[in-house]
N, CA, C and O atoms as a MOPAC input file, in Angstrom:
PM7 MOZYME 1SCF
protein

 N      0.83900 1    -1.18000 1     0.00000 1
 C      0.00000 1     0.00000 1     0.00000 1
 C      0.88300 1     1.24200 1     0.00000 1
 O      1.87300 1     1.28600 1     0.73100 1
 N      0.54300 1     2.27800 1    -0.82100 1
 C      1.00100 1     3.68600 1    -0.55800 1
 C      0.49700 1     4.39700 1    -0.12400 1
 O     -0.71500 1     4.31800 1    -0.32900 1
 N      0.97900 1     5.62500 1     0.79200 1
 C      0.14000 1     6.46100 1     1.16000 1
 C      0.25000 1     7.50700 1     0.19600 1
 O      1.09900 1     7.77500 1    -0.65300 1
 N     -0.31800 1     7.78200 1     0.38100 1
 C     -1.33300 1     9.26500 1    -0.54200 1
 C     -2.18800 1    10.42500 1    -0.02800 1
 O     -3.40600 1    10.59500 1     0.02400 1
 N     -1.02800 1    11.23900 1     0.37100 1
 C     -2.00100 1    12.22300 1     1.23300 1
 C     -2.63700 1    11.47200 1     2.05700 1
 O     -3.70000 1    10.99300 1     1.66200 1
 N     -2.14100 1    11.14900 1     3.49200 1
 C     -2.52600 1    10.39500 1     4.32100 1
 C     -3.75700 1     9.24900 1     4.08800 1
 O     -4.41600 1     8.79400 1     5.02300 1
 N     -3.92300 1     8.91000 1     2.82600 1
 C     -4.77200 1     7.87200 1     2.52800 1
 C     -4.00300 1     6.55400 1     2.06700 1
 O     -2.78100 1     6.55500 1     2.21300 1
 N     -4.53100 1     5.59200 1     1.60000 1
 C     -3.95900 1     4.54900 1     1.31000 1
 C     -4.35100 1     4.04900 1     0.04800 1
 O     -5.57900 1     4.09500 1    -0.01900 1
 N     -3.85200 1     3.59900 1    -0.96500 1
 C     -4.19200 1     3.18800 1    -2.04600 1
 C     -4.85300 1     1.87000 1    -1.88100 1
 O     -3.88600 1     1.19100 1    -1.53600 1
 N     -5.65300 1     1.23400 1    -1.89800 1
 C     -6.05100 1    -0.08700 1    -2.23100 1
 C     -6.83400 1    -0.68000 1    -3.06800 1
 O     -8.00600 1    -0.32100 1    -3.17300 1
 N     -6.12000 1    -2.07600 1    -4.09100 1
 C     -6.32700 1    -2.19100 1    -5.50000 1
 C     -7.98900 1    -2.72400 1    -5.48100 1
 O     -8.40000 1    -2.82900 1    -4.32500 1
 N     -8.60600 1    -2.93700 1    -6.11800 1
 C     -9.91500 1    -3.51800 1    -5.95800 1
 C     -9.83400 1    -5.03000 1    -6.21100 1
 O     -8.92600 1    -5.69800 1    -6.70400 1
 N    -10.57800 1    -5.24600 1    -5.91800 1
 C    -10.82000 1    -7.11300 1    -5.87900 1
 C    -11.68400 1    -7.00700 1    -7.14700 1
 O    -12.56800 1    -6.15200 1    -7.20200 1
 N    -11.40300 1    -8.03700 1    -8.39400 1
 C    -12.33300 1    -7.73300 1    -9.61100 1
 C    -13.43200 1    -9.13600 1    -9.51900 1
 O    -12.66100 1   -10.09500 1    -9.55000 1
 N    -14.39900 1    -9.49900 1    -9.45300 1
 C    -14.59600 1   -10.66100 1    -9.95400 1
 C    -15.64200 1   -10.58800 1   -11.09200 1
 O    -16.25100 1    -9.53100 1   -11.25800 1
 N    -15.83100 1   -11.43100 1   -11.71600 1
 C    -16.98000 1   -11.85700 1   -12.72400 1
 C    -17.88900 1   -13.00900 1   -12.82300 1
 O    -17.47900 1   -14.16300 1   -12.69600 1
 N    -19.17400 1   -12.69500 1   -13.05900 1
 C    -19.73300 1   -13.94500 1   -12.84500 1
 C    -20.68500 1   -14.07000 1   -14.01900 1
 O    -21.67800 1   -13.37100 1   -14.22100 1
 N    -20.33800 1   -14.82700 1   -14.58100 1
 C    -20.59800 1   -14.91800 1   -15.57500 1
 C    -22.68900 1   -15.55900 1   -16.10200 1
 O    -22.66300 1   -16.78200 1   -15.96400 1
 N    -23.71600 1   -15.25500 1   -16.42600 1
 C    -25.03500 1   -15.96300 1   -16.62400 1
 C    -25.07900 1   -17.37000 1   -16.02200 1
 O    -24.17700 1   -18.20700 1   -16.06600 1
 N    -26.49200 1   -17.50500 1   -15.35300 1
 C    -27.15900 1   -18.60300 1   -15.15800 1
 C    -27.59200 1   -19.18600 1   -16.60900 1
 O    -27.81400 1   -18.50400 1   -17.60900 1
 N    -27.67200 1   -20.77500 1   -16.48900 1
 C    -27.75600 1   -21.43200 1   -17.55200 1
 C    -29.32200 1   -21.53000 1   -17.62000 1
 O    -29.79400 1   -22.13600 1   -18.58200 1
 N    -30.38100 1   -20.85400 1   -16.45200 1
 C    -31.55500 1   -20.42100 1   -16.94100 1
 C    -31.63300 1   -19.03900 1   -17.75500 1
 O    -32.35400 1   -18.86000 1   -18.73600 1
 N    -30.79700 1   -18.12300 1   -17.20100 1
 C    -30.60000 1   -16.89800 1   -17.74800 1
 C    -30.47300 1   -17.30900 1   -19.56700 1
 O    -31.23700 1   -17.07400 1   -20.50200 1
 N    -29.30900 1   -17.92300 1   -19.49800 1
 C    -28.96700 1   -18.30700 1   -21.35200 1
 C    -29.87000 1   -19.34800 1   -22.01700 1
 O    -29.69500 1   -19.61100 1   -23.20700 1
 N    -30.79900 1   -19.93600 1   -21.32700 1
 C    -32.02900 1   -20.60500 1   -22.02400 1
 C    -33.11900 1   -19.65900 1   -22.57900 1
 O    -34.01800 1   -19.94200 1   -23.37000 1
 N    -32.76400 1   -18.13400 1   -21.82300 1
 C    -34.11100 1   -17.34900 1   -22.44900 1
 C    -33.84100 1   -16.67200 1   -23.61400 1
 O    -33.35100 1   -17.10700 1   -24.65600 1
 N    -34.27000 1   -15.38000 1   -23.28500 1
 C    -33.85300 1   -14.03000 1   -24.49800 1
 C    -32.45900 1   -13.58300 1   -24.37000 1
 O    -31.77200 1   -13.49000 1   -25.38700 1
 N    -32.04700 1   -13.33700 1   -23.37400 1
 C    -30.82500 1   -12.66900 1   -23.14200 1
 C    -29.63600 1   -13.00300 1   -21.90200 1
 O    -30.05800 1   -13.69800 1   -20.97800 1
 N    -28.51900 1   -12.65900 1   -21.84100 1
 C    -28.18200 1   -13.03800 1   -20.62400 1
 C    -27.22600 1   -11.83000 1   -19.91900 1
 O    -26.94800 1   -10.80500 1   -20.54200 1
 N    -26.79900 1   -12.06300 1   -18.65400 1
 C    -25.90600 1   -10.59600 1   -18.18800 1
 C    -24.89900 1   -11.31400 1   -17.09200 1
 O    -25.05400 1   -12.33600 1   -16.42400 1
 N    -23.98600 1   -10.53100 1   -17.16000 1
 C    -22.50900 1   -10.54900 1   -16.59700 1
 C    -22.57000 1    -9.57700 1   -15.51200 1
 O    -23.00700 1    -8.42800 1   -15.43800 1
 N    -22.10100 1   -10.23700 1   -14.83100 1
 C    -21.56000 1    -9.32900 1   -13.58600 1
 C    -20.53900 1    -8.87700 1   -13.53500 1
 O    -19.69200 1    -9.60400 1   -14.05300 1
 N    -20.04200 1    -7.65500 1   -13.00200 1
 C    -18.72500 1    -7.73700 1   -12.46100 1
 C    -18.50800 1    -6.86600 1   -10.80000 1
 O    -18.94600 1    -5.75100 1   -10.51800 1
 N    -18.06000 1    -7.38600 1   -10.30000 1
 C    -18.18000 1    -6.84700 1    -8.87400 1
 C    -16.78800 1    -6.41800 1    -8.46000 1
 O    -15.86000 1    -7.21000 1    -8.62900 1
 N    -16.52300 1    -4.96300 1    -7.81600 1
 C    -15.28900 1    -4.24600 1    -7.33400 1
 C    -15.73500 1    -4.24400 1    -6.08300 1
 O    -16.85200 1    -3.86800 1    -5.72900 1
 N    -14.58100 1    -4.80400 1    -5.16400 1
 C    -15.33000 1    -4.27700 1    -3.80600 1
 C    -13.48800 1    -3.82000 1    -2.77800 1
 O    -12.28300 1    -3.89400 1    -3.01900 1
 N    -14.28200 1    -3.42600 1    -1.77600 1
 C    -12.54400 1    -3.18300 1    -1.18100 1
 C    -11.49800 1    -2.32500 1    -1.33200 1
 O    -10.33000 1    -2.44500 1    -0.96400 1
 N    -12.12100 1    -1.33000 1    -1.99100 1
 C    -10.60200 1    -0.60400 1    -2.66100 1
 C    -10.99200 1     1.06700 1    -2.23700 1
 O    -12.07900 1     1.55200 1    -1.92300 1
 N    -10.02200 1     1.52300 1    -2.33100 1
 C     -9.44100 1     2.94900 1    -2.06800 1
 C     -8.35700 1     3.50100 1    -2.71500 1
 O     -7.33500 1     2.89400 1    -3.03600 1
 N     -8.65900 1     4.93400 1    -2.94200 1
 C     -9.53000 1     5.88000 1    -2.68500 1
 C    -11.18700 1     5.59900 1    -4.01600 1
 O    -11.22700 1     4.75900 1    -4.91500 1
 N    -11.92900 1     6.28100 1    -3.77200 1
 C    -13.11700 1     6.41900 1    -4.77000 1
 C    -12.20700 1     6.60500 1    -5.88900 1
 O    -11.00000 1     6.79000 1    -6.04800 1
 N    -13.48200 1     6.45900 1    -6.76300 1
 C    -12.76400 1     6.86400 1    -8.52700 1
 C    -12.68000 1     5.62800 1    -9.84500 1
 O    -12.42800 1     5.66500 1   -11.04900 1
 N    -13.04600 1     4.55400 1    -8.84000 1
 C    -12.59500 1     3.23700 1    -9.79600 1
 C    -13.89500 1     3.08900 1   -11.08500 1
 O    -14.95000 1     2.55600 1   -10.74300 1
 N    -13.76500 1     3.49100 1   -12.25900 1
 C    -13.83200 1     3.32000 1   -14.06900 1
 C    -14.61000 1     2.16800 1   -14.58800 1
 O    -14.25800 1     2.54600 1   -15.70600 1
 N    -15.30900 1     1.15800 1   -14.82900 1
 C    -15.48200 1     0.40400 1   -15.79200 1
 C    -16.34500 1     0.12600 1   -16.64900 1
 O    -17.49500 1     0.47900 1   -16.91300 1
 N    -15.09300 1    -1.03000 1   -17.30100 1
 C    -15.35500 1    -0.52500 1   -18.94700 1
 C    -15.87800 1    -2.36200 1   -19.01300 1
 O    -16.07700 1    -3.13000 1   -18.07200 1
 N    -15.98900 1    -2.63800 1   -20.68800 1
 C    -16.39000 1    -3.88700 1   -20.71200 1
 C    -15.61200 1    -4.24300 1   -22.46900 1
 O    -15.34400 1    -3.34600 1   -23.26900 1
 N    -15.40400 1    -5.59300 1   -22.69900 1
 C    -15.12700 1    -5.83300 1   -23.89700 1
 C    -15.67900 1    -7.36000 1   -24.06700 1
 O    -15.42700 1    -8.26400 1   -23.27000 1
 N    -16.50900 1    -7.49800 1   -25.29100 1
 C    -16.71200 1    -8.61600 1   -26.06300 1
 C    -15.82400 1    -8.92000 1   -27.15200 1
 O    -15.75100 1    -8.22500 1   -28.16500 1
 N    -15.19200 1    -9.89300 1   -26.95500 1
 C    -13.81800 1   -10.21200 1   -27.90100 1
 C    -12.71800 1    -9.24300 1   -28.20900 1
 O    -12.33600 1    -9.34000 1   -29.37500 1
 N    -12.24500 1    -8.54700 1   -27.65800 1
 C    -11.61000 1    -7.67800 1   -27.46000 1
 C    -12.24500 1    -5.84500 1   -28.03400 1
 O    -11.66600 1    -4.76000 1   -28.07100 1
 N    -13.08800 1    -6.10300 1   -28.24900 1
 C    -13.66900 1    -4.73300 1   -28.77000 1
 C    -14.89800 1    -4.47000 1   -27.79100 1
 O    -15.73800 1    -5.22700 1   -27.30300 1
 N    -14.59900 1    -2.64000 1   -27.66400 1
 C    -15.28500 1    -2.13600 1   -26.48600 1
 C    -16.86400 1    -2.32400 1   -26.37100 1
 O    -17.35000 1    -2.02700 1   -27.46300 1
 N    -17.57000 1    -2.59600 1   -25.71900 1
 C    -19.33000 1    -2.52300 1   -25.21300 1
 C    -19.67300 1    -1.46200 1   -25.13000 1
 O    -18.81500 1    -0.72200 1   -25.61100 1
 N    -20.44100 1    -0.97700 1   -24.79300 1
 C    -21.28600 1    -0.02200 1   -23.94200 1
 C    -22.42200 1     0.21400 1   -23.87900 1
 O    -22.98200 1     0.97900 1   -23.09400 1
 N    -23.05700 1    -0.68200 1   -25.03800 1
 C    -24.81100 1    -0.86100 1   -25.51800 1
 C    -24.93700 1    -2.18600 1   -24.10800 1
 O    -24.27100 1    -3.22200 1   -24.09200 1
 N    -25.72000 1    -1.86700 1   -23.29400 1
 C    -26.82100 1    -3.09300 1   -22.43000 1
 C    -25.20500 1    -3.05600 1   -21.00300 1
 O    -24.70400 1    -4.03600 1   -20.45100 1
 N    -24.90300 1    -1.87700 1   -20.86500 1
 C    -24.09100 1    -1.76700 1   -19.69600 1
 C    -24.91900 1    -0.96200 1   -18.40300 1
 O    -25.33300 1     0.09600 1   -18.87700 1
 N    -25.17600 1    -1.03500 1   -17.45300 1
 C    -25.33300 1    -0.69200 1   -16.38900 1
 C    -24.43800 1    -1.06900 1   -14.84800 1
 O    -24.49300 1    -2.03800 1   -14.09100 1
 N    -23.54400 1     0.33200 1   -14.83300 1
 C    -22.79300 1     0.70000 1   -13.70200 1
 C    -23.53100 1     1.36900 1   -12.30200 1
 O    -24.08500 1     2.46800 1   -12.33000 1
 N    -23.43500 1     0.46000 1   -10.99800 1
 C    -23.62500 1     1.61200 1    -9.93200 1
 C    -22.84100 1     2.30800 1    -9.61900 1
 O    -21.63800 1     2.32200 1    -9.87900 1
 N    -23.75900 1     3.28100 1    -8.73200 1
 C    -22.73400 1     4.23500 1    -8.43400 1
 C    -21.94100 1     3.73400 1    -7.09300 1
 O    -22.31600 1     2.76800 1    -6.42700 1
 N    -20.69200 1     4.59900 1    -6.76800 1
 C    -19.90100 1     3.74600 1    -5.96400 1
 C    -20.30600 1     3.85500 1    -4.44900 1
 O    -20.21600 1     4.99800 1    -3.99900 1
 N    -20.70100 1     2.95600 1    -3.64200 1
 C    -20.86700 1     2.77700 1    -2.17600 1
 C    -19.65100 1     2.72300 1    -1.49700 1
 O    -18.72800 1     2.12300 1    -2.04800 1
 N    -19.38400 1     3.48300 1     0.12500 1
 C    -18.82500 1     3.31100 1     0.97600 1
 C    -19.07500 1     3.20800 1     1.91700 1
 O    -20.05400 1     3.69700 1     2.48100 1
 N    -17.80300 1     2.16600 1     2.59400 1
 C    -18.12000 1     1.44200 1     4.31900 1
 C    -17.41400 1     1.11800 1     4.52300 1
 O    -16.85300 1     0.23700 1     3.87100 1
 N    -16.90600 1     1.72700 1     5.76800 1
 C    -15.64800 1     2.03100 1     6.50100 1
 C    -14.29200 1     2.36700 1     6.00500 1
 O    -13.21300 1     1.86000 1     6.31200 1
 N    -14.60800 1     3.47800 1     5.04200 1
 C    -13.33400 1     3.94200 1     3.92600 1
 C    -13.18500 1     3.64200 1     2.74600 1
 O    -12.75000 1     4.37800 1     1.86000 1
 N    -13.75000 1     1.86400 1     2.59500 1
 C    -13.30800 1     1.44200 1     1.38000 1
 C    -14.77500 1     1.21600 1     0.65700 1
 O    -15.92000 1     1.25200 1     1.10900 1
 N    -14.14700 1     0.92000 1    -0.90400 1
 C    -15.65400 1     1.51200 1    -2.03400 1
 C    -16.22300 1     0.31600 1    -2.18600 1
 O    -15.86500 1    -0.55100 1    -1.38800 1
 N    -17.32600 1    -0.07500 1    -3.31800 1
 C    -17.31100 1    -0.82500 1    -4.30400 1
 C    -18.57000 1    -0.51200 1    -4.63400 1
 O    -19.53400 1    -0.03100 1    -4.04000 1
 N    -18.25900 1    -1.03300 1    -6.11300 1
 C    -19.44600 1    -1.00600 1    -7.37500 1
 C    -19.32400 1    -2.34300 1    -7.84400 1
 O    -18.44800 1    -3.19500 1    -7.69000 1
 N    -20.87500 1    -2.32300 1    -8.71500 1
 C    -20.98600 1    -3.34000 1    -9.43000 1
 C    -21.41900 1    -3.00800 1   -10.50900 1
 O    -22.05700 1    -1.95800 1   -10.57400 1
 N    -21.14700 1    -4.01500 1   -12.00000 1
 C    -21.45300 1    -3.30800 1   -13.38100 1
 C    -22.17500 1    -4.33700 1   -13.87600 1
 O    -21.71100 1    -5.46600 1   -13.71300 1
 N    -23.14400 1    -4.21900 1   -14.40900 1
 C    -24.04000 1    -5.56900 1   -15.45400 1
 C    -24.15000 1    -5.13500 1   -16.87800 1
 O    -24.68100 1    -4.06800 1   -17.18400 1
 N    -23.44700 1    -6.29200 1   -18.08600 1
 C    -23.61100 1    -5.97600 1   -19.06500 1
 C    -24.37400 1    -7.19300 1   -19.99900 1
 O    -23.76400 1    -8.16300 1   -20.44900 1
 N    -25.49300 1    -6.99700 1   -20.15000 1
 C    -26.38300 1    -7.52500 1   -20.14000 1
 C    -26.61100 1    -7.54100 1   -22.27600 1
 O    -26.63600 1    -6.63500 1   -23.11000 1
 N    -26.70500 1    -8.77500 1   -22.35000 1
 C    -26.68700 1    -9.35700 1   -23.84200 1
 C    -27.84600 1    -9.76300 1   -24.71400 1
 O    -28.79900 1    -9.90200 1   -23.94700 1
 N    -28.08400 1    -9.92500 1   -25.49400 1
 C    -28.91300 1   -10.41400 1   -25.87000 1
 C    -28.60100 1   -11.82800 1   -25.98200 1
 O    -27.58100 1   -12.20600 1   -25.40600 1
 N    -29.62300 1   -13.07600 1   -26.92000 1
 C    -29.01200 1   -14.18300 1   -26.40400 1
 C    -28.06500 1   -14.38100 1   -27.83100 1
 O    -27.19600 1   -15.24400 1   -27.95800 1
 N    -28.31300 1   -13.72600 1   -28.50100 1
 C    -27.76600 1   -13.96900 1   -30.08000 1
 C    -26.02800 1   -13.73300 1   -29.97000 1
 O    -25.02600 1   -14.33500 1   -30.35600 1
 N    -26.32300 1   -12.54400 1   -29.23900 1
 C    -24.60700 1   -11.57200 1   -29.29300 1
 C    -23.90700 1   -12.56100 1   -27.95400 1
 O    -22.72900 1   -12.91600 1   -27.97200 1
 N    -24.84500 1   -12.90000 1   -26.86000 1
 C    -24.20600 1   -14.25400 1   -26.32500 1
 C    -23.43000 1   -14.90100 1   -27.05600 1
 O    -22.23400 1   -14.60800 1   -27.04800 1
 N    -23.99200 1   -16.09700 1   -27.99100 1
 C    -23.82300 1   -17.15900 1   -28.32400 1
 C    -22.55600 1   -16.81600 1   -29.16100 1
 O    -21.45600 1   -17.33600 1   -28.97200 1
 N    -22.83700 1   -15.87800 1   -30.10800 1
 C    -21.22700 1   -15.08100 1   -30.79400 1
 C    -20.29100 1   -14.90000 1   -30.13600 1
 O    -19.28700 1   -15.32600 1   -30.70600 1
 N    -20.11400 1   -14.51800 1   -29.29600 1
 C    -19.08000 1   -13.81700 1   -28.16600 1
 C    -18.41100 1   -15.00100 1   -27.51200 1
 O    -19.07000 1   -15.93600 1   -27.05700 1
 N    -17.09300 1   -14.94700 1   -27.47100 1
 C    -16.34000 1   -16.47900 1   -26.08500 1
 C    -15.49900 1   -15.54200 1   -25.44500 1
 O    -15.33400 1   -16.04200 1   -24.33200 1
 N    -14.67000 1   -14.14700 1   -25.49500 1
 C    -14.13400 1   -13.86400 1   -24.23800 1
 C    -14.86700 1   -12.39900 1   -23.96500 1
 O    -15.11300 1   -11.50900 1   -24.77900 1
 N    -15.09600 1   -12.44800 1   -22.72400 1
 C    -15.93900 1   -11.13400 1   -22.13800 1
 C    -14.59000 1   -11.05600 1   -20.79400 1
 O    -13.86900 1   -11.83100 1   -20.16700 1
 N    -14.91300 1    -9.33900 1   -20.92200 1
 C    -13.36600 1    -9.03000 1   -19.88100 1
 C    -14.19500 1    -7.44700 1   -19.39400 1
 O    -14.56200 1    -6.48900 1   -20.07500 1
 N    -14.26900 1    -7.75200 1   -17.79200 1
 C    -14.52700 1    -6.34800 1   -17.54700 1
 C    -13.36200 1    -5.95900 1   -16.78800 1
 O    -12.65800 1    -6.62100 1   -16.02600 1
 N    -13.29000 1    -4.51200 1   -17.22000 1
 C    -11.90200 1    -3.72900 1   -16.77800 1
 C    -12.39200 1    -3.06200 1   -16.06400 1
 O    -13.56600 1    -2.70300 1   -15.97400 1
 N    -10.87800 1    -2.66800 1   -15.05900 1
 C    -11.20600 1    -1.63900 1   -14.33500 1
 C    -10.62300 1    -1.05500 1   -14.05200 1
 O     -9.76600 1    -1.59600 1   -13.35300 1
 N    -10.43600 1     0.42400 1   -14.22200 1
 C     -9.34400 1     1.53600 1   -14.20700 1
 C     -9.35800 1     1.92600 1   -12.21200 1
 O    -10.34900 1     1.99800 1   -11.48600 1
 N     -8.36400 1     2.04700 1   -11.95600 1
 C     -8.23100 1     2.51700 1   -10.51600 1
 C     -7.28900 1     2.75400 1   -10.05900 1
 O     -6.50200 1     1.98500 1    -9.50500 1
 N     -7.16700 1     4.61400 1   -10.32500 1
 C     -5.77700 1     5.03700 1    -9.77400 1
 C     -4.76400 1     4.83300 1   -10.43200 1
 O     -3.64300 1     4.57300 1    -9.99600 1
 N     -5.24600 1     4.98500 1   -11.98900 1
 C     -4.55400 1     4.83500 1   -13.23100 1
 C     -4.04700 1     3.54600 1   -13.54200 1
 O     -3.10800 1     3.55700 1   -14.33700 1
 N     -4.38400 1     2.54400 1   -13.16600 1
 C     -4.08600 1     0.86800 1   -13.05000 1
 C     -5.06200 1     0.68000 1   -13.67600 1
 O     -6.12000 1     1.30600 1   -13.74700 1
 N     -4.62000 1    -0.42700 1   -14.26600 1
 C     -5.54000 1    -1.04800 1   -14.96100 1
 C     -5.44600 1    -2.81800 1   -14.21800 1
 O     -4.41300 1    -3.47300 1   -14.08500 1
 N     -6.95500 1    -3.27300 1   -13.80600 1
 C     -7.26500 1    -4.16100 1   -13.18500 1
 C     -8.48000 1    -4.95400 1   -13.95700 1
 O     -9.53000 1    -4.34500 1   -14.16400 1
 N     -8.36700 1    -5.98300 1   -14.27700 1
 C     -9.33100 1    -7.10300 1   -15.15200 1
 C     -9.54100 1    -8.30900 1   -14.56100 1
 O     -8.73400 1    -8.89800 1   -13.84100 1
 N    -11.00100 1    -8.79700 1   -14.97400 1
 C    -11.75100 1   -10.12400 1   -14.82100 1
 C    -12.41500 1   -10.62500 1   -15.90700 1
 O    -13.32700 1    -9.97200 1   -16.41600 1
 N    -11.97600 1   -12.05100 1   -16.47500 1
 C    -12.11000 1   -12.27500 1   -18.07000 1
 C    -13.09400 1   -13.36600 1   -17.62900 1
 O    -13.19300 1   -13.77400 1   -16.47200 1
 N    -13.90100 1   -13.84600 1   -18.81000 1
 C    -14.62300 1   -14.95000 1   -18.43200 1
 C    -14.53300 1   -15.67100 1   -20.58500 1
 O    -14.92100 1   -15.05800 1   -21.57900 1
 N    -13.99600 1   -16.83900 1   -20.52700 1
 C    -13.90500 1   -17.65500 1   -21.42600 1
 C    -15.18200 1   -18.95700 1   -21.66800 1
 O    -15.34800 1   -20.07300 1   -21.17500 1
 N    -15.86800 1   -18.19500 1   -22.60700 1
 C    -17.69400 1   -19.07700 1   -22.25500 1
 C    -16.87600 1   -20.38800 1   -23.13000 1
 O    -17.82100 1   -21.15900 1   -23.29500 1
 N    -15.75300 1   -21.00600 1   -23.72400 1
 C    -15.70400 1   -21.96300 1   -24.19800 1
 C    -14.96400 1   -22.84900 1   -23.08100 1
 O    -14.74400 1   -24.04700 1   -23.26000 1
 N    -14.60000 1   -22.16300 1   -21.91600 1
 C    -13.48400 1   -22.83200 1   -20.86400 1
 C    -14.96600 1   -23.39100 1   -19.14000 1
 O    -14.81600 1   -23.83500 1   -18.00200 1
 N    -16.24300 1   -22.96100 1   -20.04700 1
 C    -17.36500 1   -23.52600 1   -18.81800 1
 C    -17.95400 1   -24.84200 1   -19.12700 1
 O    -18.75800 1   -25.35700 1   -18.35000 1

């Protein structure tokens, strides 16, 4: 950890979770990605289907705090078509000019 103007940097925890296999039996399906743990505020994300950027069917919260440290969560939510096309989904996350990622490989489930 560094300090920073008497604060502390701390990286975020990324995870991803990738659709229920009821979710991908219907119309569409959605990805999670969850930041939790980190400091200072400010943490970014972004999303990519096969390496090219998203931003159609993204929904970011805004960031919560408790006891200093943040977290958000982002859902990027698919249709089932652009599903079935797609095998690596990667949500990023900028924090404190770092760059921090959670990939999910739908051919490695």
């Amino acid at each position: 950890m560094t300090d920073f103007i008497g604060m502390y940097i701390v990286i975020p925890s990324v995870s991803l979770l990738p659709p229920s296999s009821l979710q991908i039996s219907g119309d569409s399906a959605a990805l999670l990605c969850l930041l939790s743990s980190y400091s200072p505020q400010g943490a970014l994300v972004s999303w990519t289907l096969d390496g090219s950027e998203v931003t159609e069917g993204v929904v970011t919260s805004a960031e919560s705090e408790q006891n200093g440290r943040y977290s958000r969560s982002s859902v990027l939510t698919l249709s089932k078509a652009r599903w079935e096309e797609g095998e690596l989904y990667v949500c990023r996350v900028t924090h404190d000019g770092a760059p921090h990622e959670a990939s999910f490989h739908k051919s490695l489930c």
